[in-house]
N, CA, C and O atoms as a printed pandas DataFrame, in Angstrom:
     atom_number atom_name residue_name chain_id  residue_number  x_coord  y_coord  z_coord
0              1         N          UNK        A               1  -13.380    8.257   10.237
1              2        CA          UNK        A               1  -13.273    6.856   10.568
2              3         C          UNK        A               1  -11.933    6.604   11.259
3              4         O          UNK        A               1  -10.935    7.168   10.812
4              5         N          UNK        A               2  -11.845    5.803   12.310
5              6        CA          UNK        A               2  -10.756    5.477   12.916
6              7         C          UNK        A               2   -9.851    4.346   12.387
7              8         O          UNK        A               2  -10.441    3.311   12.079
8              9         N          UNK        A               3   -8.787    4.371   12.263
9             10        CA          UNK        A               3   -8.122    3.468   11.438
10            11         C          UNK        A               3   -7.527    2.275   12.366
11            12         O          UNK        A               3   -6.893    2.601   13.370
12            13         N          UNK        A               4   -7.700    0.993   12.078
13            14        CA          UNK        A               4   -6.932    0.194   13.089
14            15         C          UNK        A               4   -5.344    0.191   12.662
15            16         O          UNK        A               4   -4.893    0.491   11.556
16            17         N          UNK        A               5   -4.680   -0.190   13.726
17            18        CA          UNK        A               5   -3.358    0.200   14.206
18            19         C          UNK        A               5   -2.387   -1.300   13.581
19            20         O          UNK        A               5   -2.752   -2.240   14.287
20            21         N          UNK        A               6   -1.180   -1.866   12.398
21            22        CA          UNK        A               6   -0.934   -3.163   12.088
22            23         C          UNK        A               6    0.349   -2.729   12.025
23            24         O          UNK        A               6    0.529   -1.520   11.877
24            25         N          UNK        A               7    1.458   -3.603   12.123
25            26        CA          UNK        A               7    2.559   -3.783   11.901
26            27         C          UNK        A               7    2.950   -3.589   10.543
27            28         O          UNK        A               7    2.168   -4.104    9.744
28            29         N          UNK        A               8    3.895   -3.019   10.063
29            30        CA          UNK        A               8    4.450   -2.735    8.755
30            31         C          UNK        A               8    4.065   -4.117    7.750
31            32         O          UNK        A               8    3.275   -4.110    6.806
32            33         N          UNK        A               9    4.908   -5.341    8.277
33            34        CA          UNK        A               9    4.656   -6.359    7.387
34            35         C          UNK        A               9    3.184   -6.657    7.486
35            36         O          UNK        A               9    2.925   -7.450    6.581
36            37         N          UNK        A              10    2.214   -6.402    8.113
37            38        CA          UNK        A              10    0.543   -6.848    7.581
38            39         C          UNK        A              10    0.170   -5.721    6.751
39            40         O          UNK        A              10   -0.520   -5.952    5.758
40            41         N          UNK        A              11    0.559   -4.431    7.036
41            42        CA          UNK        A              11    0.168   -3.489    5.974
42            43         C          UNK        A              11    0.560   -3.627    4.582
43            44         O          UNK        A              11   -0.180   -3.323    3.645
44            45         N          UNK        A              12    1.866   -4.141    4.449
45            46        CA          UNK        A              12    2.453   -4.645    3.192
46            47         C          UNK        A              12    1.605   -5.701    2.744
47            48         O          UNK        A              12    1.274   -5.705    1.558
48            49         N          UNK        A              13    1.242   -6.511    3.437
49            50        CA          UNK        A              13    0.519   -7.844    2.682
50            51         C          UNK        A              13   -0.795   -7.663    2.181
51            52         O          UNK        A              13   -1.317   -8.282    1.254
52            53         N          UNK        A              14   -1.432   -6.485    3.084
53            54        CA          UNK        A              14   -2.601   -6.275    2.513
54            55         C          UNK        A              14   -2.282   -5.337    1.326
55            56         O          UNK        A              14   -2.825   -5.761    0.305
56            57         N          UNK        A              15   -1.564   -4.176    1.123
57            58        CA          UNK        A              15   -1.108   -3.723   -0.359
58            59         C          UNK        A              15   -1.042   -4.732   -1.175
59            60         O          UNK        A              15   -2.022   -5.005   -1.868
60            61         N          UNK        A              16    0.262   -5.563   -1.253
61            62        CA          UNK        A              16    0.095   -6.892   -2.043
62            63         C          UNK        A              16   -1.000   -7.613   -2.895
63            64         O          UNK        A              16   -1.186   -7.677   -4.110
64            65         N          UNK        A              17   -1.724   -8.185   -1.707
65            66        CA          UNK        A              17   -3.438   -8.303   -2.056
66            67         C          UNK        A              17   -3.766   -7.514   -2.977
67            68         O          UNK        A              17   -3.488   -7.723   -4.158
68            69         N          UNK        A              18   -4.145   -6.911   -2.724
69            70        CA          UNK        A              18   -4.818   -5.672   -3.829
70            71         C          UNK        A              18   -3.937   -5.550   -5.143
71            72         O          UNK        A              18   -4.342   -5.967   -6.228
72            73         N          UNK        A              19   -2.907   -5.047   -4.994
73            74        CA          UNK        A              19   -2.201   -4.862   -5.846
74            75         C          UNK        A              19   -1.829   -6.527   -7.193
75            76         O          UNK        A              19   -1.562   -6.524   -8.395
76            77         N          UNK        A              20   -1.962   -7.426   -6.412
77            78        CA          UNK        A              20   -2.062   -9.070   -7.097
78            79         C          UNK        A              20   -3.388   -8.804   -7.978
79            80         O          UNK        A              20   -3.517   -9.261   -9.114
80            81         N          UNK        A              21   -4.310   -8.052   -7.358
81            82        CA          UNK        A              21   -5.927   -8.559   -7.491
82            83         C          UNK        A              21   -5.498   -7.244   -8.765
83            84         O          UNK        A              21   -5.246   -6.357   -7.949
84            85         N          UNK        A              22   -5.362   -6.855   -9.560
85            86        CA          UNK        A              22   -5.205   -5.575  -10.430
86            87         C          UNK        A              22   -5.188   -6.341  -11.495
87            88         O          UNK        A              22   -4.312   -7.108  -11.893
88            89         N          UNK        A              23   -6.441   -6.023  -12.023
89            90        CA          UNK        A              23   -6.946   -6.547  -13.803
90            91         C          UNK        A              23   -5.448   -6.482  -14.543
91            92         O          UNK        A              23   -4.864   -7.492  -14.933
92            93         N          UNK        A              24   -5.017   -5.362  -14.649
93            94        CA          UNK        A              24   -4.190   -5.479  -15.771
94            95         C          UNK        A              24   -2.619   -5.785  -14.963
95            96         O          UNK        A              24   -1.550   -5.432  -15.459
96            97         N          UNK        A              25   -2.731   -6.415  -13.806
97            98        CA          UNK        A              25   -1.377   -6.940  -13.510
98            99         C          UNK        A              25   -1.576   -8.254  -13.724
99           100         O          UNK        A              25   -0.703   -9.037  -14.100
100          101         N          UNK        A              26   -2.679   -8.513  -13.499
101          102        CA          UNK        A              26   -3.392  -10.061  -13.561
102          103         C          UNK        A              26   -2.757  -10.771  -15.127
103          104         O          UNK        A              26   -2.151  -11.784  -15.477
104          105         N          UNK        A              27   -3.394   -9.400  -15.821
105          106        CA          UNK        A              27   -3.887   -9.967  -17.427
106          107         C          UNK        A              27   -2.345  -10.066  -18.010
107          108         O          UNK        A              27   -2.200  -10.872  -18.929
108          109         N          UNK        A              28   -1.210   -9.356  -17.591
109          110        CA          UNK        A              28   -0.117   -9.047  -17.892
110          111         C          UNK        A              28    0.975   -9.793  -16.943
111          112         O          UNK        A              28    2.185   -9.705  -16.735
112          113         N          UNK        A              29   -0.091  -10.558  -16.495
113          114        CA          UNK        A              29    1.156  -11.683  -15.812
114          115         C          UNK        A              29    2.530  -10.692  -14.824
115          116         O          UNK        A              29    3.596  -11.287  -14.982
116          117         N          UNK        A              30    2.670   -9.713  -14.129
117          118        CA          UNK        A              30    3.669   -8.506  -14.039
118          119         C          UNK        A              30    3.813   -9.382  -12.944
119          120         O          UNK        A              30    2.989  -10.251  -12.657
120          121         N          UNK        A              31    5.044   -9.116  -12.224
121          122        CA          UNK        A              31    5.565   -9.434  -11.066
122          123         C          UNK        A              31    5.926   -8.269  -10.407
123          124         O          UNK        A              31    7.104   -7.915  -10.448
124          125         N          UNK        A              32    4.725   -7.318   -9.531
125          126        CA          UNK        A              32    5.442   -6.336   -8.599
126          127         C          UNK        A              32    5.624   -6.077   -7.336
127          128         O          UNK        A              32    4.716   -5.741   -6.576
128          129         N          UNK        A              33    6.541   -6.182   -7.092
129          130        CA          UNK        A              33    7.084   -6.038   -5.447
130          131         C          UNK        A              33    6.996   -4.519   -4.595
131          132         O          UNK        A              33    7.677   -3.517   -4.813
132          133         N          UNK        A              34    5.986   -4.699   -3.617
133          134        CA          UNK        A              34    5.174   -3.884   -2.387
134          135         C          UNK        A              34    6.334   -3.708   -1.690
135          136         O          UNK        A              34    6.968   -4.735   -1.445
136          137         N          UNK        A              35    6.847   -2.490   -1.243
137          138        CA          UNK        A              35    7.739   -2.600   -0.258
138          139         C          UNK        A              35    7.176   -2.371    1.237
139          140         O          UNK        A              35    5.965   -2.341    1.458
140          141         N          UNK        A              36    7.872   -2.257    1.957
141          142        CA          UNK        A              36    7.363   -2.200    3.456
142          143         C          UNK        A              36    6.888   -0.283    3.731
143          144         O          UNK        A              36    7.548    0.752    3.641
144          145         N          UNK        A              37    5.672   -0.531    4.029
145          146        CA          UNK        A              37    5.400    1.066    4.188
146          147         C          UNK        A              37    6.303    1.750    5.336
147          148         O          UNK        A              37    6.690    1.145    6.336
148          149         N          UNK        A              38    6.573    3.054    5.055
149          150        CA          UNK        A              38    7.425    4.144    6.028
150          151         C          UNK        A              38    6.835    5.100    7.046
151          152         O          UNK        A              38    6.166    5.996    6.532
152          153         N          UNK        A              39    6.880    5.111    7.723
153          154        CA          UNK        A              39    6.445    6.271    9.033
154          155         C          UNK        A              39    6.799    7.020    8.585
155          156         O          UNK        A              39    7.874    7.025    7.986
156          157         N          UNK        A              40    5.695    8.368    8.746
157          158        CA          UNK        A              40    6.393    9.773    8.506
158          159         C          UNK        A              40    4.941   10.236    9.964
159          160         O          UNK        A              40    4.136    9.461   10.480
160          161         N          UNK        A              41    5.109   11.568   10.188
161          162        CA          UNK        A              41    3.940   12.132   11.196
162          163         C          UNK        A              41    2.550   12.135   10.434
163          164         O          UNK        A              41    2.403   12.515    9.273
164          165         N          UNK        A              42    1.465   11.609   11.341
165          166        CA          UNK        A              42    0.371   12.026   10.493
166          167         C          UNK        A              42    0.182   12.710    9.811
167          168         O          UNK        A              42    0.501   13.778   10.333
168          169         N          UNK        A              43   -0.420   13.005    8.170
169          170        CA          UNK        A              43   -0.642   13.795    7.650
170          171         C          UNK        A              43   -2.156   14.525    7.580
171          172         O          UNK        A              43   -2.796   14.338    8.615
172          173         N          UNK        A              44   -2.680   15.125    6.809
173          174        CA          UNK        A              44   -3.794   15.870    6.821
174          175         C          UNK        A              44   -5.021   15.067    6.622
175          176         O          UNK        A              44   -6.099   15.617    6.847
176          177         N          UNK        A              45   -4.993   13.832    6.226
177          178        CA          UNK        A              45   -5.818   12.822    6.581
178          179         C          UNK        A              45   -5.551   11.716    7.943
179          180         O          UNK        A              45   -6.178   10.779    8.437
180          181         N          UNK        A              46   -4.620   12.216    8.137
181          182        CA          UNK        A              46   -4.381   11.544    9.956
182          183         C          UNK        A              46   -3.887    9.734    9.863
183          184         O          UNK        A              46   -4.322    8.850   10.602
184          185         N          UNK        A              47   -2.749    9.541    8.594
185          186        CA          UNK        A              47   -2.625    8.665    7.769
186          187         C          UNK        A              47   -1.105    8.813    7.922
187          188         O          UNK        A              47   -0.421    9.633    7.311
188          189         N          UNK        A              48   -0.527    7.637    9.093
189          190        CA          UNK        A              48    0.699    7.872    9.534
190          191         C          UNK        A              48    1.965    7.314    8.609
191          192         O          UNK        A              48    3.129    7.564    8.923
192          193         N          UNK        A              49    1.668    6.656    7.622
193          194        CA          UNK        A              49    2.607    5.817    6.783
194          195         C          UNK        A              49    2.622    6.031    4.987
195          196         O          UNK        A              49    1.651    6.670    4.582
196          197         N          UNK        A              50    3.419    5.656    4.116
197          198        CA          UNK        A              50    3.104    5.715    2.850
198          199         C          UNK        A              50    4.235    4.848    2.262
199          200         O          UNK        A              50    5.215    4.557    2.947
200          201         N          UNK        A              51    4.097    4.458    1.049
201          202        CA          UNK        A              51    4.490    3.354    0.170
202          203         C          UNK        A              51    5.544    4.405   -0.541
203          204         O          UNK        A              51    5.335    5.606   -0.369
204          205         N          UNK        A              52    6.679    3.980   -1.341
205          206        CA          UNK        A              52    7.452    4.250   -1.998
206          207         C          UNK        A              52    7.642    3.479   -3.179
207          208         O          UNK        A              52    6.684    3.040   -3.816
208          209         N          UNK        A              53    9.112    3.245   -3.585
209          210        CA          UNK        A              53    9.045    2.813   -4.823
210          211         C          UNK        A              53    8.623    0.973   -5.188
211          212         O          UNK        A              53    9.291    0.059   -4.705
212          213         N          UNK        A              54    7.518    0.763   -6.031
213          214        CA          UNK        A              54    7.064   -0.085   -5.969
214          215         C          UNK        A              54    7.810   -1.367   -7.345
215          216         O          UNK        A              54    7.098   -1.430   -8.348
216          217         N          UNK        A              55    8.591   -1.918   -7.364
217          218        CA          UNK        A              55    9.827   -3.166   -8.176
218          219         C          UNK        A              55    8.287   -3.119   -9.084
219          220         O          UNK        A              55    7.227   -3.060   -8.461
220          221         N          UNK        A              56    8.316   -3.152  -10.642
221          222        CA          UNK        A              56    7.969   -4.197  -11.615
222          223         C          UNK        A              56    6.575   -3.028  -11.687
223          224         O          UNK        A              56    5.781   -3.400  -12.551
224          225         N          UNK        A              57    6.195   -1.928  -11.086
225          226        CA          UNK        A              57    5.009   -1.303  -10.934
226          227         C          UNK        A              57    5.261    0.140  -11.938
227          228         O          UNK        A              57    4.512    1.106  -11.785
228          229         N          UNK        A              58    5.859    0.154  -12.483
229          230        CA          UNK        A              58    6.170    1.563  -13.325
230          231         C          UNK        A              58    4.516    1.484  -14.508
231          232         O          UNK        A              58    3.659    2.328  -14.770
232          233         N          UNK        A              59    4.688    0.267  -14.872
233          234        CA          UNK        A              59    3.330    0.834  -16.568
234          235         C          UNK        A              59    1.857    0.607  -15.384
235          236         O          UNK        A              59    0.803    0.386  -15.980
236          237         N          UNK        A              60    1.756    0.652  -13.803
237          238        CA          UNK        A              60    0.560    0.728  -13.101
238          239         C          UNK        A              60    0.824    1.598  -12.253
239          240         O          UNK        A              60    0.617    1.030  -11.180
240          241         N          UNK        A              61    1.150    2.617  -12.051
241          242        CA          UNK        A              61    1.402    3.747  -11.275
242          243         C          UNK        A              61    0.269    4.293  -10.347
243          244         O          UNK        A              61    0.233    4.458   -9.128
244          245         N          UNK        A              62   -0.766    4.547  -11.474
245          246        CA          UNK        A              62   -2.554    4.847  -10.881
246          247         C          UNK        A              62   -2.985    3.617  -10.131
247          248         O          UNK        A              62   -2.976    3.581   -8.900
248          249         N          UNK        A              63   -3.375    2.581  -10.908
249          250        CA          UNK        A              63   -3.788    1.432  -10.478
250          251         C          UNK        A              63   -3.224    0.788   -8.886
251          252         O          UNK        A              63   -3.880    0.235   -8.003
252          253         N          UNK        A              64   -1.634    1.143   -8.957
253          254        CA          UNK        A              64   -0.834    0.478   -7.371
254          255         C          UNK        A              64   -1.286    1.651   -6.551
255          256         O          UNK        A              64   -1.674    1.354   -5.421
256          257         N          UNK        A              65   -1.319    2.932   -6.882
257          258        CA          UNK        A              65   -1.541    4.042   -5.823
258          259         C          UNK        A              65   -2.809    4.040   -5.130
259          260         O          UNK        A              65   -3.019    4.605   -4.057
260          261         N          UNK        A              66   -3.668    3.353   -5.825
261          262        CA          UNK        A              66   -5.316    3.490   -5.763
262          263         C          UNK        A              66   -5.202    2.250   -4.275
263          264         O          UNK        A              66   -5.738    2.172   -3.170
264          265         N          UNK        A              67   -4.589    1.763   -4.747
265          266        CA          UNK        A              67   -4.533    0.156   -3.831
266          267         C          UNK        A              67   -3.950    0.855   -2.712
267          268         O          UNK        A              67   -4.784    1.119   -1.847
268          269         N          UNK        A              68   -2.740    1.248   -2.455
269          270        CA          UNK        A              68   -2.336    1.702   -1.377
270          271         C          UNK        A              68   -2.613    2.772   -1.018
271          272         O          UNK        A              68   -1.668    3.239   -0.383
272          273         N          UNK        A              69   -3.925    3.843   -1.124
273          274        CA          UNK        A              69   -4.940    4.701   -0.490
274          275         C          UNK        A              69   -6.302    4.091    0.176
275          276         O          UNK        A              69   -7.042    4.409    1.106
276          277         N          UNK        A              70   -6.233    2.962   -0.872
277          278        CA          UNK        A              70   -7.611    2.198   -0.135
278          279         C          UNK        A              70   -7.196    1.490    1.908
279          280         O          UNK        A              70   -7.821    1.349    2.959
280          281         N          UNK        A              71   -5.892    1.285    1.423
281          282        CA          UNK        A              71   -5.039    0.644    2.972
282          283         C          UNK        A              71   -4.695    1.859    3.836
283          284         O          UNK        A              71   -4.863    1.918    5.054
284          285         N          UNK        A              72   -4.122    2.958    2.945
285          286        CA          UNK        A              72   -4.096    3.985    4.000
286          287         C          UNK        A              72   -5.561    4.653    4.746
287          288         O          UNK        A              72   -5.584    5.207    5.845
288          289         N          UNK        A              73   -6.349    4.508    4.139
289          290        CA          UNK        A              73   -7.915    4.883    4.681
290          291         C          UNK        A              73   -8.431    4.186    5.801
291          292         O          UNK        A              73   -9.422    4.525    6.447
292          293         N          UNK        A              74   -7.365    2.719    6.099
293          294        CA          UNK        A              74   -8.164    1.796    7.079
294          295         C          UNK        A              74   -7.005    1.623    8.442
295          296         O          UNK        A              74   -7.236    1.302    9.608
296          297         N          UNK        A              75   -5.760    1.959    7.798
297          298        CA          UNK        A              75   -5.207    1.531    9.129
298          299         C          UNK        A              75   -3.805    2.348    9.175
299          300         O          UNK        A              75   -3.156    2.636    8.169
300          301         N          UNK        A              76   -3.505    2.617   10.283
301          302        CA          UNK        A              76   -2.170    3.164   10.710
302          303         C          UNK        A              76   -0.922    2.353   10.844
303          304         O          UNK        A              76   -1.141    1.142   10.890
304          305         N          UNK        A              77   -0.008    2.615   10.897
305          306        CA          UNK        A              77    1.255    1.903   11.009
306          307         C          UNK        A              77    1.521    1.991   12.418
307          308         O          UNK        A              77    1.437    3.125   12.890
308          309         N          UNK        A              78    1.999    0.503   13.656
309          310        CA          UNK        A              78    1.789    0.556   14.160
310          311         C          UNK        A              78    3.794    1.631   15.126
311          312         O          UNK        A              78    4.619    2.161   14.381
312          313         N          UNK        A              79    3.877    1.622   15.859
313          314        CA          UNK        A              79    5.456    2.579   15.635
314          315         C          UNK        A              79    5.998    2.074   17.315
315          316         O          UNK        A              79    5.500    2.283   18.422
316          317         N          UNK        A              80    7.289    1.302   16.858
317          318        CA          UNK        A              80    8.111    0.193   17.977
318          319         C          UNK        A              80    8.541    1.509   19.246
319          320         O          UNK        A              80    9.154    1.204   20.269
């Protein structure tokens, strides 16, 4: 599948999204902060960007990663 091409800050917002929408961040009221995804060279899924350390996300580790694979599957980072 070809991934469409977004600017760092829309890729972040759509992590966000997802990551807001998380049963047990929901249920636990958590406040966690998405940082801006990083360029690195495509990797072996042809998936030019990735997330780092995520503020307030330590007891959802699985749950935030899941979210930001579902975004890396759809779109590339776009590169100035």
């Amino acid at each position: 599948m070809e991934r469409a091409v977004l600017v760092a800050e829309e890729i972040r917002k759509r992590v966000q999204k997802l990551v807001n929408a998380i049963p047990e961040i929901v249920d636990d009221e958590a406040k966690v902060e998405t940082p801006l995804p990083q360029w690195h060279e495509p990797d072996r899924d042809g998936c030019n960007w990735d997330m780092g350390l995520f503020r307030g996300g330590a007891d959802y580790e699985t749950e935030v990663r899941e979210a930001v694979e579902h975004v890396r599957e759809r779109f590339n980072l776009a590169v100035k």
